[in-house]
C-alpha positions as CSV (number, residue, x, y, z in Angstrom):
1,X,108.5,87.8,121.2
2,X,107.2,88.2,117.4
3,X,105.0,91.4,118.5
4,X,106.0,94.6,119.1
5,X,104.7,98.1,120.4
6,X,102.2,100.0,118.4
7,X,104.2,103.2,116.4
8,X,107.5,103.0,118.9
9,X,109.2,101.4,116.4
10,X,109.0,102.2,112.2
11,X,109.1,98.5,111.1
12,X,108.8,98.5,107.0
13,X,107.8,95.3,105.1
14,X,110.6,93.0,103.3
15,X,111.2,93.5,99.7
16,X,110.1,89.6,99.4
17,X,107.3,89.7,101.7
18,X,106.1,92.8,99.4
19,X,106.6,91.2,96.6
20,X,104.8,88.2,98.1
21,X,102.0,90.5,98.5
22,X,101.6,92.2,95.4
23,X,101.7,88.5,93.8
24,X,99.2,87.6,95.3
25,X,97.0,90.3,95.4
26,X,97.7,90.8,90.9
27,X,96.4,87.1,91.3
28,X,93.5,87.5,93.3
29,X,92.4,90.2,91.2
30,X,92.8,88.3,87.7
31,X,91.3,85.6,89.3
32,X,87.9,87.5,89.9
33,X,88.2,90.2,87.2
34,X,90.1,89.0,84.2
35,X,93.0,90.0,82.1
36,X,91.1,91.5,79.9
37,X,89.9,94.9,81.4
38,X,93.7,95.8,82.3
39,X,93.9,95.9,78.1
40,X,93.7,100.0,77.8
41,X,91.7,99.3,74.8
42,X,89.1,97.3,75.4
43,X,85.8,99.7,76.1
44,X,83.1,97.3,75.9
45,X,83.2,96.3,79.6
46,X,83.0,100.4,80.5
47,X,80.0,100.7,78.9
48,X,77.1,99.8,81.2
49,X,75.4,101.3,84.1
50,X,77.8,103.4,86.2
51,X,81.1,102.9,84.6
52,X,79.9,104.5,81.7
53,X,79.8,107.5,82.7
54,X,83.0,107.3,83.8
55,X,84.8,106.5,80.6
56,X,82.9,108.5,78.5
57,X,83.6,111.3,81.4
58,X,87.5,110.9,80.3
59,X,86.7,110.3,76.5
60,X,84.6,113.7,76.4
61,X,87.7,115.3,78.6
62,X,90.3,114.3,76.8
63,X,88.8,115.3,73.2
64,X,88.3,118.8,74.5
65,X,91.3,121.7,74.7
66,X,91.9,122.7,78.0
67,X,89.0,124.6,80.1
68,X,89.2,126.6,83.4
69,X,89.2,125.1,85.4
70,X,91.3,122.5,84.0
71,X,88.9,119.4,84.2
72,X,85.5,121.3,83.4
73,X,83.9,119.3,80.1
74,X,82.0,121.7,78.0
75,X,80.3,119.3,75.4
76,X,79.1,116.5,77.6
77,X,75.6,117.8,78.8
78,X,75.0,120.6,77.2
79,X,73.9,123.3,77.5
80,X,76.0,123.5,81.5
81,X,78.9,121.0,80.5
82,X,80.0,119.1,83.6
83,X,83.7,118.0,85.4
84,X,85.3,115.6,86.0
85,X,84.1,115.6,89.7
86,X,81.5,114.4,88.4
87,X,82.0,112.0,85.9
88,X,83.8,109.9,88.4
89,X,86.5,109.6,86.0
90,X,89.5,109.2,88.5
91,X,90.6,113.1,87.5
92,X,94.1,111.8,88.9
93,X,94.7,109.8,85.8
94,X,92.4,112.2,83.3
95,X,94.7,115.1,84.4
96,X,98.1,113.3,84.0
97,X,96.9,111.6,80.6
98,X,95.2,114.3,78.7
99,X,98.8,116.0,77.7
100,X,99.2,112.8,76.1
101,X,96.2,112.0,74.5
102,X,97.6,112.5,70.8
103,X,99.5,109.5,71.3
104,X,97.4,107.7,73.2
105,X,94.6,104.8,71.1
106,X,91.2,106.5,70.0
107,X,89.3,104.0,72.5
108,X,91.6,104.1,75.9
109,X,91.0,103.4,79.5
110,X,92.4,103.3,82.2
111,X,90.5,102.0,84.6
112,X,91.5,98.6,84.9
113,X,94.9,99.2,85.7
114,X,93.4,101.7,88.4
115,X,91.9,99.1,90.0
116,X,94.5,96.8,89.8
117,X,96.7,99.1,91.6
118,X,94.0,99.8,94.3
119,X,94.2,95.9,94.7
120,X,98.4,95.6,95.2
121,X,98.4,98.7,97.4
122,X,95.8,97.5,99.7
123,X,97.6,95.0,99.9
124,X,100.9,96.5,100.6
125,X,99.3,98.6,103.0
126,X,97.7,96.2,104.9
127,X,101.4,94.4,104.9
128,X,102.7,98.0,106.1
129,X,100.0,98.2,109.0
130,X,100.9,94.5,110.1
131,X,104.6,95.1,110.2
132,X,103.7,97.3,113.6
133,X,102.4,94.4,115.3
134,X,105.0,91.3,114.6
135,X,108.0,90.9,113.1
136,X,107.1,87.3,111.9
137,X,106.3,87.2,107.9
138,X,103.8,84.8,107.7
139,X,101.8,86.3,110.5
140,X,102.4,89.9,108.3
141,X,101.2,88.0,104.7
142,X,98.0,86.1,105.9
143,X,96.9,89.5,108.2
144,X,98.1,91.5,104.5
145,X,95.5,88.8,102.6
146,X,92.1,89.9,104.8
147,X,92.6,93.4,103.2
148,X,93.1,92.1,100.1
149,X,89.9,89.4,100.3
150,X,87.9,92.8,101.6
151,X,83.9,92.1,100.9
152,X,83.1,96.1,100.9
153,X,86.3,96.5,98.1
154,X,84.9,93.4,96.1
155,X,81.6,95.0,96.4
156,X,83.1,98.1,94.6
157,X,84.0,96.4,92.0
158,X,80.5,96.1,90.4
159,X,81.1,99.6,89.0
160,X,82.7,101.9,91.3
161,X,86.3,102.3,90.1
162,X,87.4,105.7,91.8
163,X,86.2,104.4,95.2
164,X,88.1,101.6,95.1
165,X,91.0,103.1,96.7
166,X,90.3,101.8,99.8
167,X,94.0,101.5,100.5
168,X,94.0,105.0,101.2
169,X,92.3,104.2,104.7
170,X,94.3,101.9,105.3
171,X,97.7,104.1,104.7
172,X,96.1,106.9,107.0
173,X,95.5,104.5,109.8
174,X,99.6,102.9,109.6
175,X,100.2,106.9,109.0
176,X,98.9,107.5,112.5
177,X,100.1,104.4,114.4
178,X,103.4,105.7,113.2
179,X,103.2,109.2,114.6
180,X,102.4,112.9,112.4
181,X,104.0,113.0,109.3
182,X,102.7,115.7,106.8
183,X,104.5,114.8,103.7
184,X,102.4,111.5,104.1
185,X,99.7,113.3,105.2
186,X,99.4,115.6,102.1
187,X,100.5,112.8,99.5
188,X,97.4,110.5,100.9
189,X,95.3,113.8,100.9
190,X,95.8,115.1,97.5
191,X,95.3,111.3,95.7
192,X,91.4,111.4,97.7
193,X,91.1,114.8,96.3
194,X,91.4,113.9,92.9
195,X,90.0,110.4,93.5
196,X,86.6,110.5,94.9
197,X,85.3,113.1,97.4
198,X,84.3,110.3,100.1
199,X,87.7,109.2,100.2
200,X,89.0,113.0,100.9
201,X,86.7,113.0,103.7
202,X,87.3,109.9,105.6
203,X,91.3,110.7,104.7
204,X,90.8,114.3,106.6
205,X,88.9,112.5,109.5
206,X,92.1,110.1,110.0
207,X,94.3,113.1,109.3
208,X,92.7,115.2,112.2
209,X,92.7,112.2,115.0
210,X,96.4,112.0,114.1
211,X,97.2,116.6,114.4
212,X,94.7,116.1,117.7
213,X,97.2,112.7,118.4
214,X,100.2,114.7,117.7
215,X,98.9,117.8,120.0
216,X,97.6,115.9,122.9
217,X,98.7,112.4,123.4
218,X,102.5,112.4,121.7
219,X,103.0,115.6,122.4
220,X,105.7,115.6,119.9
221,X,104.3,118.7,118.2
222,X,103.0,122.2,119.1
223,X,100.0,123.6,117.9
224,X,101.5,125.8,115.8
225,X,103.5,124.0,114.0
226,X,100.3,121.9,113.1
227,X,98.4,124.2,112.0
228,X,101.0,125.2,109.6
229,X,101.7,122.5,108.0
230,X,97.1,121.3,108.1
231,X,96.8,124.8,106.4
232,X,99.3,124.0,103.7
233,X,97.7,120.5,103.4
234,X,93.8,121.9,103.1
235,X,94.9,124.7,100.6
236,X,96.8,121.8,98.6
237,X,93.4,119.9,98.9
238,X,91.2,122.6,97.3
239,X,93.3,123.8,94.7
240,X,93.1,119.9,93.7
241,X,89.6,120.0,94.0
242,X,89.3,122.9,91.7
243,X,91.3,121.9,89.3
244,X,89.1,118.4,89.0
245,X,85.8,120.8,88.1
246,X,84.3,119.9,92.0
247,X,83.1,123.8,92.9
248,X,82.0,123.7,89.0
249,X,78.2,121.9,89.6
250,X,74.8,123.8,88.0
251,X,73.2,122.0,90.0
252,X,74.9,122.4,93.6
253,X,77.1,120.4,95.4
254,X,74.0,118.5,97.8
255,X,71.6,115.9,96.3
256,X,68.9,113.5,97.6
257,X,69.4,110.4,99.0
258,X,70.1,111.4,102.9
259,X,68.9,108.8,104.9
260,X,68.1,106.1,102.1
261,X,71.6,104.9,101.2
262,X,72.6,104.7,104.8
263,X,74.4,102.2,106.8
264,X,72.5,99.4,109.0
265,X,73.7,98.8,112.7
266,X,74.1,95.1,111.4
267,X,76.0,95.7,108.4
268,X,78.9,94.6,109.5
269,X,77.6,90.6,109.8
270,X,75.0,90.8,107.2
271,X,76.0,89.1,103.5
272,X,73.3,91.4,101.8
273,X,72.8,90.2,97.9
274,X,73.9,86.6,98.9
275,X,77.3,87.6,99.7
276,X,78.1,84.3,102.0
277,X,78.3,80.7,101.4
278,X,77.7,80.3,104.9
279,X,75.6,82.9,106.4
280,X,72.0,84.0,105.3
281,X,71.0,87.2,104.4
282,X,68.5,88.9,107.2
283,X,68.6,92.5,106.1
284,X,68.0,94.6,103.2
285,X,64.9,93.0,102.2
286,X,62.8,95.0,100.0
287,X,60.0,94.1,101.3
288,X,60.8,95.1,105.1
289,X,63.4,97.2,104.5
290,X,63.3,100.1,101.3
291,X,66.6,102.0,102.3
292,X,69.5,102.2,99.7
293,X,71.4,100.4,102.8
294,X,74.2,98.4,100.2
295,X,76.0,101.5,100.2
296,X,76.5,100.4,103.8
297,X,77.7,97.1,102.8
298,X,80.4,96.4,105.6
299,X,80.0,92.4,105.7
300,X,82.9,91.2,107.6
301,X,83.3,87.8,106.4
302,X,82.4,85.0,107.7
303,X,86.5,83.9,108.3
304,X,86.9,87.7,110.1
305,X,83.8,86.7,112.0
306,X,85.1,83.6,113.6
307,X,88.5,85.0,114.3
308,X,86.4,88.5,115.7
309,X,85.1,85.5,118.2
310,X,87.9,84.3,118.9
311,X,89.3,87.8,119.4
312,X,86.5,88.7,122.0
313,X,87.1,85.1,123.9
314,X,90.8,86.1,124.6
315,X,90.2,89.7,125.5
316,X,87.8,88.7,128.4
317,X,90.1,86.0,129.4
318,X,93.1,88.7,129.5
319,X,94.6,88.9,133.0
320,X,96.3,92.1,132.4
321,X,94.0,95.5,131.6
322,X,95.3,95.8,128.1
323,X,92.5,98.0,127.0
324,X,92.6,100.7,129.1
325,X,96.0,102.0,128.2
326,X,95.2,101.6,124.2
327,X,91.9,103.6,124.5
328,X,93.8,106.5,126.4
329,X,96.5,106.1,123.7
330,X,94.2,105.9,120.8
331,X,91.3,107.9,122.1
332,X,91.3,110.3,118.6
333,X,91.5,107.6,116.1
334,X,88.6,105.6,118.1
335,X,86.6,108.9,118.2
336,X,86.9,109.8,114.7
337,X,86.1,106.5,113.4
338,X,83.1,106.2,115.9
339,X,82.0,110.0,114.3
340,X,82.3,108.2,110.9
341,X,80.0,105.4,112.1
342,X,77.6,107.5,113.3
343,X,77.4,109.5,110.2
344,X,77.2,106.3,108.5
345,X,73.6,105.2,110.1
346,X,72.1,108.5,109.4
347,X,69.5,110.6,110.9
348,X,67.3,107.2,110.2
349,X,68.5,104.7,112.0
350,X,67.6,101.0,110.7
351,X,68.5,97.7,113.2
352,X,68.0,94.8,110.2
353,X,64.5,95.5,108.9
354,X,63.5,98.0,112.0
355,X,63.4,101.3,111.5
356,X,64.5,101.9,115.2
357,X,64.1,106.0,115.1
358,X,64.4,109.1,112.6
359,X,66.3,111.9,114.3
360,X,64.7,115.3,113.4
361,X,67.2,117.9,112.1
362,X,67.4,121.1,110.6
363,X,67.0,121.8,107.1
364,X,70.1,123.2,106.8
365,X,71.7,120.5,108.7
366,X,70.3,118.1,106.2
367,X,71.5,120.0,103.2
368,X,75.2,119.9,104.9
369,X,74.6,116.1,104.9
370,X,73.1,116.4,101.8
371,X,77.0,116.7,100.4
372,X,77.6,112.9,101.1
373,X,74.2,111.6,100.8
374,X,75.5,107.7,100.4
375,X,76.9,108.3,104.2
376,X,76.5,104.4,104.5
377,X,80.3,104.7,103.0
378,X,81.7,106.4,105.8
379,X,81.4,103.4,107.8
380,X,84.9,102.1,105.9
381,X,87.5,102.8,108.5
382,X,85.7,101.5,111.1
383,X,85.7,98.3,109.3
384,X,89.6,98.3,108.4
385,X,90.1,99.8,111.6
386,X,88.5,96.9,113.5
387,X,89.7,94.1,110.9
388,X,93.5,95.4,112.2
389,X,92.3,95.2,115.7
390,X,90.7,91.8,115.7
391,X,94.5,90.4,114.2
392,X,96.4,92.7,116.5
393,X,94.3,90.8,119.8
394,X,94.9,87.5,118.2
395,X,98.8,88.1,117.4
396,X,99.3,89.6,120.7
397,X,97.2,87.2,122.9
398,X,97.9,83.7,120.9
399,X,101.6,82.0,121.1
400,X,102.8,82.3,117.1
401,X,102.1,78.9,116.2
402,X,99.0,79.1,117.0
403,X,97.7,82.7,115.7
404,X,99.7,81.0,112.7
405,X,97.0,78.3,112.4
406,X,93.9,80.7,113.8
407,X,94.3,83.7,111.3
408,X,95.4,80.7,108.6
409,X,92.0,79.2,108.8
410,X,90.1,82.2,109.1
411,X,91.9,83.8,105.8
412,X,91.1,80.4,103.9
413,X,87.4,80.1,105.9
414,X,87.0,84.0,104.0
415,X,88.0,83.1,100.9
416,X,85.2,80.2,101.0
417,X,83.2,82.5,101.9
418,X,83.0,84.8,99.1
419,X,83.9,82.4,96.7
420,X,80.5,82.9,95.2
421,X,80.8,86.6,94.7
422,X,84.1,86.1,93.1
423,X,82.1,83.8,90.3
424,X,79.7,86.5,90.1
425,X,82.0,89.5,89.2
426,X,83.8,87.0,87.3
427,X,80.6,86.4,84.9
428,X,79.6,89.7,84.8
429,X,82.7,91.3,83.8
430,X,82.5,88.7,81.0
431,X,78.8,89.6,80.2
432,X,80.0,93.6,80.0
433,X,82.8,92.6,77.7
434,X,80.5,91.4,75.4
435,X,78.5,95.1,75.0
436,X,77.6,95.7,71.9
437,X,76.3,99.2,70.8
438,X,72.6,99.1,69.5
439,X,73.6,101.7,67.0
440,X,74.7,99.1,64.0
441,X,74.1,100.7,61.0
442,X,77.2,102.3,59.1
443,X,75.4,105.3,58.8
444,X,75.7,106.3,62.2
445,X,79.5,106.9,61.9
446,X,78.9,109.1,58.2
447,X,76.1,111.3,59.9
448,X,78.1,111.6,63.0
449,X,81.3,113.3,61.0
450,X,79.1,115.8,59.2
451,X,78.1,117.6,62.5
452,X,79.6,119.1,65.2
453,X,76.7,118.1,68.0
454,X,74.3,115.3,68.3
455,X,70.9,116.2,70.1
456,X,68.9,114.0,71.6
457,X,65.1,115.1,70.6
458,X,62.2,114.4,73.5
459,X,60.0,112.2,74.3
460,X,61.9,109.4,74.9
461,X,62.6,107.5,77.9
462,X,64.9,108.4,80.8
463,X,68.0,109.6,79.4
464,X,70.3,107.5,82.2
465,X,68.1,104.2,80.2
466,X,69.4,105.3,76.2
467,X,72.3,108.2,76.5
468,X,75.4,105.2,76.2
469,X,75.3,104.8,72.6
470,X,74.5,108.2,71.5
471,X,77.2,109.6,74.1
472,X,80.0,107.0,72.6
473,X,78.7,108.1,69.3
474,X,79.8,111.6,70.0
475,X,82.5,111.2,71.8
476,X,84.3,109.0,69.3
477,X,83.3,111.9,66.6
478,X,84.3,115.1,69.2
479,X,80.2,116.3,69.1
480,X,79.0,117.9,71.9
481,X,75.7,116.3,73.3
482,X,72.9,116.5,75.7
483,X,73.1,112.5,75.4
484,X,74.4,112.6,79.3
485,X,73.9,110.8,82.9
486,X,75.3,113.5,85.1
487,X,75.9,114.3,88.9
488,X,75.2,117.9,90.7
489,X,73.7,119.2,87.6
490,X,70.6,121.4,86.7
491,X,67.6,118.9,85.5
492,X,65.5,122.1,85.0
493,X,68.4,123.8,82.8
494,X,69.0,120.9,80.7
495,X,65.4,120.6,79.9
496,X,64.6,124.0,79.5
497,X,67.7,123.9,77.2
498,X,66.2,120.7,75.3
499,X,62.9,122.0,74.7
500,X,63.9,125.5,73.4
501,X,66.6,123.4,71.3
502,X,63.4,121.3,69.9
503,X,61.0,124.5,69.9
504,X,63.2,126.0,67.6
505,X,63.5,123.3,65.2
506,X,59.7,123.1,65.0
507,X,59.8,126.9,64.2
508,X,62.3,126.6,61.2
509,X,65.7,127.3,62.9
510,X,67.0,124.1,61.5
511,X,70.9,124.3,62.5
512,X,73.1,122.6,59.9
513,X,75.9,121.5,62.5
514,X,73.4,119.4,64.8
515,X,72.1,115.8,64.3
516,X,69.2,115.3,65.4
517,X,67.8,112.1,67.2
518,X,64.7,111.2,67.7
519,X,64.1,108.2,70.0
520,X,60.6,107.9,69.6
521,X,58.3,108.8,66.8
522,X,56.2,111.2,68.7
523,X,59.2,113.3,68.3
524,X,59.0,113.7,65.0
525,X,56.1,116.6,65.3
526,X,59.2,119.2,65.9
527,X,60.7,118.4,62.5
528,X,59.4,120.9,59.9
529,X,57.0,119.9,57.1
530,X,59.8,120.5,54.5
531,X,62.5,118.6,56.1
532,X,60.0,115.4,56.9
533,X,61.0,113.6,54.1
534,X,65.4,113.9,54.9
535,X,64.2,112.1,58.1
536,X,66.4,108.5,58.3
537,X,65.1,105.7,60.3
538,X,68.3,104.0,61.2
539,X,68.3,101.0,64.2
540,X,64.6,102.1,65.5
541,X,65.5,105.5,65.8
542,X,64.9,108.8,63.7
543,X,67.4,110.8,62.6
544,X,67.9,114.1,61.0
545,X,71.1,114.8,59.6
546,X,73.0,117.7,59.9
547,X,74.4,119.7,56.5
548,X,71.0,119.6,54.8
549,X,69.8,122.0,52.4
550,X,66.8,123.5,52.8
């Protein structure tokens, strides 16, 4: 027999089937992303839509000294500051780096190399979770290459680097096949916590279906002893999450969105943004449908699909009850993930482009929620929990020579299938390489290292639309700046701040150590009659330098 019992046994990968593994999963990556973003100094792909404020989230951090907490950021966003909680600047890697910033390039990231690594451990994890189902390795390496070819990590890709660690779910489900283990348990917990708040979540979830696993099915550990070793594990967890700036928000840890970037009860065989060479997209139309639903992008694939068929033909076929005894066995893990699902849909619950029913709740319900507003996320492990189920029917049902040639053409049928996406990414990492900053003029730099904070003036449009150049302007100089696209912060502070800041130029209060920018013209009317004519027009903007005399 190549199978054997769910966590009876502690199989491990071979050294050569991991190193098979992470081969192929370096490859896939370079194939669809590049070589060039792993190079810590090439910025220009980081700064564009979301990713920027993420590397200019570590540039900001890393120029300041130390805070309290430690990864609070004073001069990004002024006058509150923010964290990096909320930068989204992986504060695993900004905490471990900072010490060595000195010696580390002007212009570094690291977040290529981040999601490399999120790549090759998925990967290895996936080979991990496989290894308790056969003992056959290319049975292991082609059900390893589905989590690798994973549509809702591609999907991440676009500009979501800490949530890429998708491999985490996939280590707390192998962690709880293979029985309670809180050194795991806390290692798995403490990366979420200082990778991406989602993550920590859906990590907790798995970790609690295993204590409850543990307690009540294995009976291998007693209550207290659990709740010793989950109390260590949760105080771990929030001294990490204070330490990354999380309880550090003006602006509070809920935000809108609830119930507009939700999950759709056919996400899970919809290719939404042309995501399939094969199969249409019928959801998420505009038109029909106005809910944020991509972050519930769960597409299966259409090579998981097939095999999923295949799966469902066997299991009603069966002779033997299999199921029963795995649902009594697995009843926490199945209930947790189900709770995820749930949360995923939302209180508004959207079949394609129906909106099928809005479930009334309490306001303070909804502000609870309100914490993980994109809740179409949390509908992950349910799709890496049934992706392992779907191979674990087809290696346990199918002789090996032919769940050799079943999940063989299924993994090649799901590259096909997303073989279009991969072109995409492909081109658009290229595009972002080539960012240049609007800000051309030499003059920019020379202004910039006479002051100590750059200001950006009103009117002008929304700051998330022109902060990237300004903000890279002052964080290559260390100035603090209002130039920001923040999360959980105060809108009304930072105006308020702004327009006394603007007020009190208009009054005379001209402050030596600022720059002033002035995006549009109209702003000009806050610059005093007698400093009119120091005004510079550099690139389409306004400028007032700082270090004038009046």
């Amino acid at each position: 027999m190549h199978t054997r019992a769910y966590g009876n046994a502690h199989p491990t990968p071979k050294l050569v089937e991991s190193a098979l593994v992470i081969l192929a999963a370096t490859l896939f990556f370079l194939y669809v992303f590049g070589w060039q973003i792993l190079d810590p100094k090439a910025t220009a792909w980081m700064l564009s839509g979301d990713p920027a404020q993420h590397y200019l989230g570590w540039q900001f951090f890393r120029n300041e000294s130390w805070q309290f907490p430690p990864g609070r950021i004073l001069g990004l966003g002024i006058p509150d500051g923010t964290a990096l909680a909320f930068t989204d600047a992986i504060p695993l890697l900004a905490l471990l780096l900072k010490p060595f910033s000195t010696w580390l390039p002007n212009t570094f990231q690291y977040f290529g190399a981040w999601m490399l690594a999120c790549y090759v451990l998925i990967g290895f994890f996936g080979l991990r979770l496989l290894a308790t189902l056969t003992d056959r390795t290319w049975l292991r390496l082609m059900g390893a290459g589905f989590f690798i070819l994973s549509p809702p990590l591609l999907f991440r890709g676009h500009g979501h680097e800490s949530l890429m660690a998708h491999w985490l779910l996939i280590a707390g489900i192998d962690t709880y096949l293979r029985g309670w283990s809180w050194p795991r348990w806390l290692t798995w917990s403490a990366i979420a916590a200082l990778s991406h708040p989602y993550l920590l979540l859906m990590v907790l979830g798995l970790l609690a279906a295993s204590a409850v696993s543990a307690l009540q099915v294995k009976r291998d550990k007693t209550l207290m002893q659990l709740l010793r070793e989950t109390t260590g594990i949760f105080a771990v967890v929030i001294g990490l999450l204070w330490s990354a700036g999380s309880f550090s928000g003006q602006g509070g840890l809920a935000a809108e969105g609830y119930g507009y970037f939700s999950m759709n009860i056919l996400s899970l065989f919809d290719p939404i943004f042309s995501a399939s060479r094969f199969l249409t997209q019928n959801t998420f139309n505009e038109d029909f449908n106005p809910f944020g639903q991509y972050e519930g992008f769960l597409y299966l694939g259409a090579g998981m699909i097939v095999l999923a068929a295949v799966a469902f033909a066997l299991q009603l076929s069966a002779v033997e009850p299999t199921l029963k005894p795995l649902l009594k066995k697995y009843w926490p893990l199945i209930v947790v993930v189900t709770l995820f699902w749930i949360l995923a849909l939302s209180n508004k619950v959207m079949l394609g482009n129906i909106h099928l029913v809005t479930f009334p709740l309490p306001q303070f319900l909804i502000k609870i929620l309100s914490i993980f507003r994109a809740s179409g996320r949390l509908g992950w492990p349910l799709f890496y929990l049934l992706n392992f189920v779907i191979i674990a029917i087809l290696i346990r049902k199918l002789p090996y020579r032919a769940a050799l040639v079943v999940i063989g053409a299924g993994l090649l049928l799901q590259f096909t299938d997303q073989s279009k996406k991969y072109h995409e990414l492909n081109g658009l990492m290229s595009q972002r390489m080539a960012w240049q900053t609007p800000l051309k003029d030499q003059q920019w730099a020379q202004l910039a290292s006479a002051a100590k904070r750059l200001i950006v003036i009103p009117p002008h449009p929304p700051m998330e639309k022109i902060y990237i150049p300004f903000a890279n302007l002052a964080a290559h100089h260390h100035l603090a700046t209002n130039a920001a696209h923040l999360a959980r912060t105060s809108t009304a502070s930072t105006e308020t701040y702004i327009e006394g800041e603007a007020n009190r130029l208009a009054d005379g209060h001209y402050d030596p150590k600022t720059l002033y920018v002035f995006p549009e013209i109209a702003g000009l009317k806050y610059v005093p009659l007698n400093y009119r004519s120091k005004v510079i027009e550099l690139d389409g903007r306004f400028v007032l330098p700082a270090g004038l005399l009046n």
